[in-house]
N, C-alpha and C positions, 0 to 999 in steps of 0.2 A: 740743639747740638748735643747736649747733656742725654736726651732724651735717646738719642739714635746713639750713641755711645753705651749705655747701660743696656740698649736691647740688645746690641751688637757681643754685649760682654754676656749676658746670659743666655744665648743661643749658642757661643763656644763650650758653656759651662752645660749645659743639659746635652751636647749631643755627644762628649766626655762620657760622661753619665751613660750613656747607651750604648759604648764601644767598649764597658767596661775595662777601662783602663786599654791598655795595648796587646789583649789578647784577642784568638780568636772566635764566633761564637762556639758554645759546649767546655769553656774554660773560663775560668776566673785569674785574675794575676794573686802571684805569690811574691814573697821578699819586699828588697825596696830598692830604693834609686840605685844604689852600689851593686845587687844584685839581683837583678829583675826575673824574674819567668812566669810562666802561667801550667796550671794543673789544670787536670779536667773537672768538670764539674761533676759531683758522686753521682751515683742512681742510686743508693738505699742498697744494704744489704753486704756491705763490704768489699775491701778489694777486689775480692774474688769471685764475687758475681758482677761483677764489669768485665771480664776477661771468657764468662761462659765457663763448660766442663772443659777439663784437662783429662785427657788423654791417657790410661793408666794403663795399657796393653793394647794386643791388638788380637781377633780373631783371624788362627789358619784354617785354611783347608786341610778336610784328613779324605783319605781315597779309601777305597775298597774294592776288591775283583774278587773273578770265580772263574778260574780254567776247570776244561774236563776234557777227558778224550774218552769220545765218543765208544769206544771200542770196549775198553775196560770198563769206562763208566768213571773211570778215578776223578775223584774232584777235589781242586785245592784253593783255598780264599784265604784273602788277605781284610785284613781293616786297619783302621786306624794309622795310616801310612800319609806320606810329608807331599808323595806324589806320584802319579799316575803308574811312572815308571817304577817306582819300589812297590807298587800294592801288582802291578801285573807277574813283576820278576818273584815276587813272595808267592804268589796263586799258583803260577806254573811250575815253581819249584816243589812245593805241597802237591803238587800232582802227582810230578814225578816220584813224587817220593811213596808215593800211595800207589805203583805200581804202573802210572802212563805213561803211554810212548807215544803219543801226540795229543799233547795237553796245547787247548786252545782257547784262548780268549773267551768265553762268554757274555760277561761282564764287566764294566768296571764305572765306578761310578764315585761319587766325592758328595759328604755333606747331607746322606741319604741311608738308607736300610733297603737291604734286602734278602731277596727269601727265594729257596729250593725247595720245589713242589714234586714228589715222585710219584708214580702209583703204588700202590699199596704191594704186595705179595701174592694177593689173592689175585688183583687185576691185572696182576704180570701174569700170570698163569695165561689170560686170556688173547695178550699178545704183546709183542714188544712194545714197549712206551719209554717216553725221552723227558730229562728235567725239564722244568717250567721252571724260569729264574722272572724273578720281576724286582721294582727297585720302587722305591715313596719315599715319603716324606716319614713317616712312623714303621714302627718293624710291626704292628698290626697290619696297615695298610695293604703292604707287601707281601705279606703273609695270605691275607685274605685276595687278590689280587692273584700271587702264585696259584693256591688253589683255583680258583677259575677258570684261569686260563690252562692246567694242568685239566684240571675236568671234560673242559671246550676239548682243547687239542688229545684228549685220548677215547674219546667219544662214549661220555659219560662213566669214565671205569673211576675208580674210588680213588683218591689220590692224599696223600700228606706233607705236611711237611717237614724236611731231613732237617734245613736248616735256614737258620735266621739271624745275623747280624745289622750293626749300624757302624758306620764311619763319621761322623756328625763332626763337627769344627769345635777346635777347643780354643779358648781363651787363654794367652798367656800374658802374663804380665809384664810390665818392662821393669 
């Protein structure tokens, strides 16, 4: 009887042992009987690599367009703008302002470059030719890209380019 009494008492007492007290697993208990609770168990490296990164800003979107009207020729571009509608209203104001009367959408894009491919002077001589806009990832890209396709579409006449920006996202911080 002694004997199944003492196994009886040290089976309660080892599986104690393994509930670690009255928490649950990935915590240990804190305090004592008056005020009990349990913490979690650390992973190394402090607080604050238990928690992962925090948050210190957030990246926006920035836009960029390019109206022209085709008649004049007049072109006006936007960058660096909050959204669609501000980088389109910025490009066709800049049109207009640069002498068009029907400045029209070309482009408009967010988070990218791009580039206006014209012919040269010499190769206007040879016949009318019209912008090549193109858009990427780098203001090379698009550059090299405008060319090309200014070349393709004016059938091999010499062609440069006027101009080249980027609208890329900016980082701001909280």
């Amino acid at each position: 009887m002694k004997k199944l009494l003492l196994l009886s008492a040290l089976m309660l007492v080892s599986t104690a042992a393994f509930a670690e007290g009255r928490c649950p697993p990935g915590s240990y208990p804190i305090g004592d009987s008056r005020a009990p609770g349990c913490a979690p168990i650390p992973t190394g490296g402090g607080s604050d690599a238990a928690q992962g990164p925090v948050a210190t800003g957030k990246w926006e979107t920035r836009w960029g367009a390019i109206s022209e009207d085709a008649e004049s020729l007049a072109t006006g571009a936007s960058v660096s703008m909050k959204s669609k509608r501000q980088a389109v209203a910025a490009a066709t104001a800049e049109c207009k302002k640069l002498g068009g009367k029907s400045c029209k959408l070309r482009l408009a894009y967010y988070n990218q470059c791009a580039a206006i491919a014209d012919a040269t002077a010499e190769s206007l001589a040879k016949g009318p030719g019209r912008s090549t806009i193109a858009r990427a990832e780098t203001v090379d890209q698009a550059k090299s890209i405008a060319m090309k396709e200014c070349a393709s579409a004016l059938g091999g006449q010499t062609c440069e380019v006027v101009y080249s920006a980027c609208s890329m996202s900016e980082f701001k911080a909280f």
